[in-house]
N, C-alpha and C positions, 0 to 999 in steps of 0.2 A: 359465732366464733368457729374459724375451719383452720387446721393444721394441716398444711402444707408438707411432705415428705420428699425428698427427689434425691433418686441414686449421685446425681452430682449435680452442687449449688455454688455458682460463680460468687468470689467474693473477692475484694479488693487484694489479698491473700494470694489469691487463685482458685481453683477450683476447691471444696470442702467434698468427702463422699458422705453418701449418707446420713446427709442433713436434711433444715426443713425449720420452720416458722410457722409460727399462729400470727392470723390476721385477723380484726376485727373492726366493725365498722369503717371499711376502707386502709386500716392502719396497721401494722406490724405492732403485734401486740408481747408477741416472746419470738426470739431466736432461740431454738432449741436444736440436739442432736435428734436421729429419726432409725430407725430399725431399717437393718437391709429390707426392701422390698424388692421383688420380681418385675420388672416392669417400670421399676419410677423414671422420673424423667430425669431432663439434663435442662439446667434453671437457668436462668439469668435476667441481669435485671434489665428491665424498659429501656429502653434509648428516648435520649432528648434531641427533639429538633430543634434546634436555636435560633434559626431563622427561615422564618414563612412569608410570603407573600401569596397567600391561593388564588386568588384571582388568574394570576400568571399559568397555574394549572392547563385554563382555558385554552393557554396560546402556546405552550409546550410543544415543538417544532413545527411552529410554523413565520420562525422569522430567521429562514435558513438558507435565503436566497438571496443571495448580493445584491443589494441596491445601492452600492458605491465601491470604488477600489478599494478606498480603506476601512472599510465596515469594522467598524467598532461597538462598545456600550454605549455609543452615542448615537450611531444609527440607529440601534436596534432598539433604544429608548424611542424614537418617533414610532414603530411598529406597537411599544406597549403600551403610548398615549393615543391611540387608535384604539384599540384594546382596550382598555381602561374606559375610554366613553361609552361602550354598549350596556356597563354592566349597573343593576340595580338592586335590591335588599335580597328578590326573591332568586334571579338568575346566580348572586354572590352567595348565597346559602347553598343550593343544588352543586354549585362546582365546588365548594369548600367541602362540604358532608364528602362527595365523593375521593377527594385529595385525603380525607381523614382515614376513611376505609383503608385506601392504599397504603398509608402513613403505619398506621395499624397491624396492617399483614403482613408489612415488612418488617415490623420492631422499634418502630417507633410509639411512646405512649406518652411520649408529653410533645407539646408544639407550643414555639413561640412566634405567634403572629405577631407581623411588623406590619400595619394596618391603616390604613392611609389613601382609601377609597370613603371619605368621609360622606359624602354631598351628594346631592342630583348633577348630571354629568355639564348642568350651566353652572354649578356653581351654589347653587341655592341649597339650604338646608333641608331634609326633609322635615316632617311634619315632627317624627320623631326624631332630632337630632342625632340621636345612639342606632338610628334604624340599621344603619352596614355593620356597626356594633355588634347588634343584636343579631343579623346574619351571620356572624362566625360563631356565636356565643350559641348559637342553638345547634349551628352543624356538630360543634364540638357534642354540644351533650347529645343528639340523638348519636353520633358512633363511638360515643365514650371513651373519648381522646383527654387526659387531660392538658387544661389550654389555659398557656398565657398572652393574655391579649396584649397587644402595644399599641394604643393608640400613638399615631404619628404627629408630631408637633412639624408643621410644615409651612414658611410665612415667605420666603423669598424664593428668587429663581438663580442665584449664585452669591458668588460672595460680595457682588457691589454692591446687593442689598436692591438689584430690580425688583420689578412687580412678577407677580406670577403670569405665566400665559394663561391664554383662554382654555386650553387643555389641563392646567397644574390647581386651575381654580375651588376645583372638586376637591382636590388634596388640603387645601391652607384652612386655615382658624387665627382668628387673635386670638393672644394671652387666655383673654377671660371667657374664650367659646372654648377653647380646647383646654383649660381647667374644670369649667363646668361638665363636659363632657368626663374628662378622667372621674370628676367626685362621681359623678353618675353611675360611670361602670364599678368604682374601686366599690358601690357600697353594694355591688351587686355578688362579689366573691363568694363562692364556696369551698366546699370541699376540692372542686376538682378544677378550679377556676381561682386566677391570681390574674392582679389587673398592674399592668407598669406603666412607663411610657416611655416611648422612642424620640429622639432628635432624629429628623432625616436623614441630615448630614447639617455638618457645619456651615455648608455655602446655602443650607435652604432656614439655618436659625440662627439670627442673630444674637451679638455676646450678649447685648441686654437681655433679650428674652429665654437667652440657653439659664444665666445667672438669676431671674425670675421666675420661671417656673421651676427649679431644680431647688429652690427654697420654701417652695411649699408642698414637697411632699414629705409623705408618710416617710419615717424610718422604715429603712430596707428595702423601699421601692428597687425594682428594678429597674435599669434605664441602658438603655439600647441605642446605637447609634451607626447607620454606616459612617465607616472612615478611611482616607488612606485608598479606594477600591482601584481608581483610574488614575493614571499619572498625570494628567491636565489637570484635576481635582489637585495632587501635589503643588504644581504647578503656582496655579491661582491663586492658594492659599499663601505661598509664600511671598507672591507676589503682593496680597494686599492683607494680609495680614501681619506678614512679616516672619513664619515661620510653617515648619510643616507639619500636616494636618493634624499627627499626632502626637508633636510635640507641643503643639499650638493649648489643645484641648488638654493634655498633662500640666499646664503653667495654669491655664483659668479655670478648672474645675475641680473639683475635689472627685478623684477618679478613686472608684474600691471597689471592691469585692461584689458591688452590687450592680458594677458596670459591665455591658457586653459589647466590645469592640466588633463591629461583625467587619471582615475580611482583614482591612490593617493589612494592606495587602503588602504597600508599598512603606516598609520603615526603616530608616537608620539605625544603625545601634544600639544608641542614646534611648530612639525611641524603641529600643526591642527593650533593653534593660529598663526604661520606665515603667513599662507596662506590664512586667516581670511583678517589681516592686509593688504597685500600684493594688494585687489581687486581682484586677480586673481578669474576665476572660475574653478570647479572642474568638468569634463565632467562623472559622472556616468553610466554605462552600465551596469546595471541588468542582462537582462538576458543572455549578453556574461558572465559578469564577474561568474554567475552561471553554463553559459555549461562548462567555466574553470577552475570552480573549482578556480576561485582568492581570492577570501575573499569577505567581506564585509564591504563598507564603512561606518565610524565611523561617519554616519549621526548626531545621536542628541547632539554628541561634537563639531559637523563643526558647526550646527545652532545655539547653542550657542557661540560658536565664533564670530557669525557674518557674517560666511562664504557663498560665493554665490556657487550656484550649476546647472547644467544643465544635460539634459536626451543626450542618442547615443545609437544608434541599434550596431553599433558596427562590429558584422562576421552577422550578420541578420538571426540569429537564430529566434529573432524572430522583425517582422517590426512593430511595434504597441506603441505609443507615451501613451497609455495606459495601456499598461502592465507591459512597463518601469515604469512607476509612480507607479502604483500597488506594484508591485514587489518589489521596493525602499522601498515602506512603508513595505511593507509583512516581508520582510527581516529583517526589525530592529523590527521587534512584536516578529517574532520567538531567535531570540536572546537576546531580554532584558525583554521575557515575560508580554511588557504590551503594547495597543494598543493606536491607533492614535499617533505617535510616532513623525510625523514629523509637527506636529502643531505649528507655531509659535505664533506671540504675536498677528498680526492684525485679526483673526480670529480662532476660535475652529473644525471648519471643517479638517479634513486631506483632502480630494482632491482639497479646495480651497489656502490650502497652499501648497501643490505640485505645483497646476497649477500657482500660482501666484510665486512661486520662480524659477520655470521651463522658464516662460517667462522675468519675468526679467535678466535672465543672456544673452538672448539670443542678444541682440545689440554687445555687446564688446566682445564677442566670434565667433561674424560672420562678424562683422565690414558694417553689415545690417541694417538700422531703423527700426528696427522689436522688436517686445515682446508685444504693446498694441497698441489702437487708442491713437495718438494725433495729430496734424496738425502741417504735414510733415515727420510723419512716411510712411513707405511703408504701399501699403492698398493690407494687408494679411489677409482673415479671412476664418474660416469656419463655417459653417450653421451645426447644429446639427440636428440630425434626431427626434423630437421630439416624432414623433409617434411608436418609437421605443418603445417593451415593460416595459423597463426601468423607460422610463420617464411617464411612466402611472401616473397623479395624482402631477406631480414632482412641487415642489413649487421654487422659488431664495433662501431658504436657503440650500436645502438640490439636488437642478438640478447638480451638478460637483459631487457630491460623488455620487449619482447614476451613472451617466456616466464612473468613473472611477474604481468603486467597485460593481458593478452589472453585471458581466458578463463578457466578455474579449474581448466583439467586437465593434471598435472603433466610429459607429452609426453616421456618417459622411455623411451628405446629400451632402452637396456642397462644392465645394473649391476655392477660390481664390488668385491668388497672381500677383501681381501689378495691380488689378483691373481686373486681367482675369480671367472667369469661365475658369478651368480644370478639374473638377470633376463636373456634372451633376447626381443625384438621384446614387450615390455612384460608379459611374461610371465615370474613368479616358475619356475624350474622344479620346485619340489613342490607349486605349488599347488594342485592338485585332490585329490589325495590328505591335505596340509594340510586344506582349505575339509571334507573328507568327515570329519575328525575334529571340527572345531570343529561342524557342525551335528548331530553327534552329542551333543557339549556343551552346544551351547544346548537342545539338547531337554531334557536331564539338569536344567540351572539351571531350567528356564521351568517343569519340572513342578511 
């Protein structure tokens, strides 16, 4: 049992001085006051990534070169099904460990992988069906990220309901492969491990089997899906389903609080205020959704709604739980022409209402006790780098919009997550030994 002190501890509130927590066995066991001390830190809790694809790590700029006039998510989808075939248990472990690292020393301490490199790259199972599984499931624990896995539920190639291509092969399961698989992992949870599961997207699962597997899981599963990301996806849907994508999905499933819409990029009203209503939250990815050219989310209609939201690196263009938030804001300044955009009602700061909606999504999206201190949450935080030149001078009302609007670099001294240093003076501790497997991988991929 270790008691935590620090000169200032972020809290849904705002900053507290001179507070601090006991943690034990991983877990916030008292919120307590703490004695001035000389030297304590400046606290705050873990950031969640809502959506991971690590594989994608691998290929982080290098599909930046036009190979059509109109390069879209859909070109650059053929470069990641390239991509996608090189990789196998042990080269998708080295690149994921190493995406955790970074993940880590930037502040992020939970990740929700959306996971959907199932198979051998014909299609074939491996020997150990869970083997890609278990490639993220062990990256996580050697750099002691905690992780929710999402296996991907993936059976068609659009919404007519074709077959998969020879490249989407690797991706798909029937019904009762990709159940069998979930029971597999669900009984494998620990401490620091929650297992969910993802719909690809609508056009890759059909309504029978979206309505069949969502009736056999566990209360409170988490369940993840892209939606809404590309306007032709719009499109399609209404074309043969008869409605848009996330209106389609609000009428046939029972959408709540344990649902994470990731992008939702492109919605109607109707559909901002359902999904308001609904509890779900909405996983934003900045700056994927900007290398692809997706649009941008209708940020200050969802917050008036009501709507919950959460940050994802996404293809990990770029890993930074701060640039995301940035960027979120930057984006609705440059389109509605006026600033501090994403300000809600409990304070006038934009970074402290980023960071405070950013954590509160993060429990019922990861099916983690995480987002803040209270006794019996997981004891996640990181120590900011005060002496960073940022925080020159930096006072509790104006310490998070320095951090998140003064520069682009995440100024992260320490990390913890279940009560264990991982990150020392900005430094993951297995990362060179980590960094010397993955550039043995990328050798492997690039040949």
């Amino acid at each position: 049992m270790e008691t935590l002190h620090a000169e200032r501890l972020w809290t849904p509130g705002g900053w507290r001085i001179d507070a601090g927590f006991t943690h034990d066995g991983g877990r916030i066991v008292e919120c307590t006051g703490a004695q001035p001390s000389e030297g304590a830190a400046w606290v705050v809790p873990g950031i969640a990534n809502l959506h991971s694809h690590a594989f994608q790590r691998a290929m982080a700029g290098q599909a930046e070169r036009q190979t059509h006039p109109q390069d879209s998510f859909w070109t650059w989808r053929e470069t990641m099904y390239r991509f996608a075939a090189r990789f196998g248990p042990d080269t998708l472990q080295a690149v994921a460990a190493q995406l955790y690292v970074e993940m880590l020393e930037a502040g992020y301490t939970t990740v929700c992988e959306f996971h959907y490199l199932h198979h051998s790259p014909d299609g074939r199972p491996y020997t150990d069906a869970a083997a890609m599984s278990h490639a993220l499931v062990e990256a996580a624990r050697e750099t002691g990220i905690r992780l929710t896995l999402l296996p991907v539920l993936y059976m068609t190639g659009g919404f007519d309901g074709r077959a998969l291509t020879e490249r989407q092969k690797r991706f798909g399961h029937d019904l009762d492969g990709f159940v069998r698989l979930f029971e597999t992992l669900h009984g494998e949870q620990d401490e620091t491990l929650r297992v969910g599961i993802a719909l690809h997207s609508l056009r890759a699962v059909p309504p029978n089997a979206m309505q069949a597997v969502l009736a056999q899981l566990p209360a409170e599963t988490p369940v993840h899906i892209h939606i809404a990301e590309q306007l032709p996806e719009v499109v399609d849907c209404v074309a043969l389903r008869g409605a848009r994508p996330v209106e389609w999905l609000l009428a046939n499933a029972n959408v709540d609080r344990n649902w994470t819409l990731v992008h939702a990029t492109h919605m109607d009203q109707a559909e901002i205020a359902g999904v308001a209503r609904s509890g779900a939250t909405v996983a934003i990815c900045p700056t994927t959704e900007a290398n692809l050219g997706d649009g941008l989310f209708p940020l200050r209609a969802f917050l008036e709604a009501g709507g919950s939201w959460g940050i994802g690196s996404d293809s990990h263009v770029s890993v930074s739980p701060v640039e995301e938030l940035r960027w979120l804001e930057y984006g609705q300044r440059l389109v509605t022409h006026h600033r501090n955009v994403s300000v809600g009602t409990a304070t006038n700061s934009a970074g402290e209402s980023l960071l405070h909606d950013a954590l509160a999504s993060a429990e019922p999206s990861t099916g983690h006790a995480i987002g803040c201190f209270y006794n019996g949450a997981c004891a996640d935080w990181l120590v900011l780098d005060r002496d960073a030149p940022q925080f020159i001078g930096a006072t509790t009302d104006d310490a998070i919009d320095r951090w998140l609007f003064a520069g682009n670099a995440p100024h992260i001294r320490e990390v913890s997550v279940a009560g264990k240093r991982v990150v020392h003076e900005g430094r993951h501790r297995e990362r060179e030994a980590i960094f010397t497997r993955f550039k043995a991988a990328m050798h492997t991929l690039l040949a």
